[in-house]
Structure formats: structure tokens, C-alpha cells
C-alpha positions, 0 to 999 in steps of 0.5 A: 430443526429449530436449532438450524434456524437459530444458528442460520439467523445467528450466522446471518446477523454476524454477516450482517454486523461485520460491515459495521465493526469495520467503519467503527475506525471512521469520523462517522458510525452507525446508529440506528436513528432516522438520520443512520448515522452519528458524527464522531468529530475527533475521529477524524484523522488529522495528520497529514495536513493539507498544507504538508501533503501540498509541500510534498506534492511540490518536492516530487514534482521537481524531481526528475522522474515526475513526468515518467512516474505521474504517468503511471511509470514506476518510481525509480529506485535510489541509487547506492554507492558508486557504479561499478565499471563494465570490467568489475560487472564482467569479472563478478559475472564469469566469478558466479558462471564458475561457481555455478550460480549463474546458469550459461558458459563463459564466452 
């Protein structure tokens, strides 16, 4: 029985200090003081700076699909190469309905 206790208030101590292991990343890090905290100041991460992330801000914004994207809509993916024709798309199309890759008939 005194067995079960010690590894029950292990288990509960590690419960207990894993929260804490995981904030040791940031600017500020426990201590057990009255104020509960120690700040770390070159812990903080400086990159990106305001002025940068102020510049990339003002590149989206000019392009295109700002107005659709800052809604919430998806980014648009960038295109690639040239467009293929209707005739290239149909061609590739009834190539794979024969082949089997594509699950329908020909029209």
C-alpha cells in the first residue's frame, strides 16, 4: 500500500511540472517567489520585427486576393507554367477514361 501512494504523488508531481517545462521556451519562467515569475529578457524571440512584418502586411494587401483571403477565403495557389488548351485538357481526359485511371466512359 505505501507503495501506491509514493507512485500515485510521483505521478501526480509530474503531472504537475510538465506545464512548466513546456513555458521554459519563453521570455518569462517560473520561480517560486512571491511575484511567481522571473523575466528572462533575452529570451525573447526578436525576429520578426515590427518593422518587417509591417512590410509584409503592406505586400499581401496589394495583391489581388487580399480582399477574398483576409475574409477568411483560402490563399490562392500560384500558377505554374502555361494553361493547358480545353483540346490538351479533353485529350489527357479520354487518355486516362482508357487507361482506367479515371472511373466513366467516353461521350
Amino acid at each position: 500500500m505505501p507503495h501506491r501512494k509514493i507512485l500515485v504523488s510521483s505521478s501526480l508531481l509530474a503531472a504537475a511540472l510538465i506545464p512548466l517545462a513546456a513555458s521554459a521556451a519563453g521570455e518569462y519562467h517560473f520561480a517560486p517567489t512571491e511575484a511567481g515569475v522571473t523575466r528572462f529578457p533575452d529570451h525573447a524571440k526578436q525576429d520578426p520585427s515590427r518593422d518587417r512584418v509591417v512590410a509584409e502586411l503592406a505586400t499581401a494587401q496589394k495583391q489581388p486576393a487580399w480582399n477574398n483571403v483576409s475574409r477568411g477565403a483560402p490563399w490562392p495557389a500560384a500558377r505554374t507554367g502555361q494553361p493547358a488548351t480545353r483540346e490538351a485538357v479533353e485529350a489527357e481526359a479520354i487518355k486516362a477514361m482508357r487507361a482506367g485511371t479515371i472511373p466513366s466512359g467516353e461521350r
